[in-house]
N, C-alpha and C positions, 0 to 999 in steps of 0.2 A: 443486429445480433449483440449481445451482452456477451463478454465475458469476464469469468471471475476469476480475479487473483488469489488465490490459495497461500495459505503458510508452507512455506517446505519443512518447519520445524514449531516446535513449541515455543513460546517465549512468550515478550510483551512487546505487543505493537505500538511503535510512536509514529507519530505523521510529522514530525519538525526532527531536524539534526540536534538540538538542543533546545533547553526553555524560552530561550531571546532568540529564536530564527523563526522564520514563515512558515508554514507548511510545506512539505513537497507536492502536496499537489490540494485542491481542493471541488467540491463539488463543480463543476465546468470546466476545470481545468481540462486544455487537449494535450496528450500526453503521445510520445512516442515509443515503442518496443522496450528501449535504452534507458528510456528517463526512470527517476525513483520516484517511487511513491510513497515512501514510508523505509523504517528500518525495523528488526526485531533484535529483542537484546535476551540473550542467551549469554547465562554467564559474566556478565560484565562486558559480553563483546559483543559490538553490535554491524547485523548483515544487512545490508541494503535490500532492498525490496522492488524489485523493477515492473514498470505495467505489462511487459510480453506482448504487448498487439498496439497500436497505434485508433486511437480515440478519443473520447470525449467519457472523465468522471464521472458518473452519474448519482455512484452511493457509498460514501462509506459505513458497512455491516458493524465495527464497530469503533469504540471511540481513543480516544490517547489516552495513552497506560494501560488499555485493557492487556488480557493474557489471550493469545492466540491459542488455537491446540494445531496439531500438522494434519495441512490438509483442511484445513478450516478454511473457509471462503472472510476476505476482510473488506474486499473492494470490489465493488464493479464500473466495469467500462464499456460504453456504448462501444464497439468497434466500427471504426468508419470505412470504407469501399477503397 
């Protein structure tokens, strides 16, 4: 089963904490409920992005610095059993 992480809000999606950091997760990455995946920046402040299901990355829909809209799908995750 896929599921897809959605925006709660509008903004712009980064996949790294900053420009000199790793990504928080990336295509194969196995990811748990908890773990972040990205953050979106609304305002200058920026909310954590978590996966919600425990799986394997399979896509990210869009890229670093894009603009999110809410309720927009940005990630999917294979969910695993």
């Amino acid at each position: 089963m896929i599921h897809e992480v959605v925006s709660a809000m509008p903004g712009t999606f980064y996949r790294r904490p900053d420009p000199a950091s790793e990504p928080f997760a990336a295509e194969g990455t196995i990811v748990g409920p908890d773990d972040v995946v990205g953050v979106i920046e609304v305002m200058k402040m920026f909310h954590e992005v978590r996966a919600g299901v425990s799986g394997t990355v399979v896509e990210f829909l869009v890229d670093d610095g894009d603009v999110v809209a809410m309720g927009g799908p940005f990630i999917r995750i294979e969910v695993s059993d």
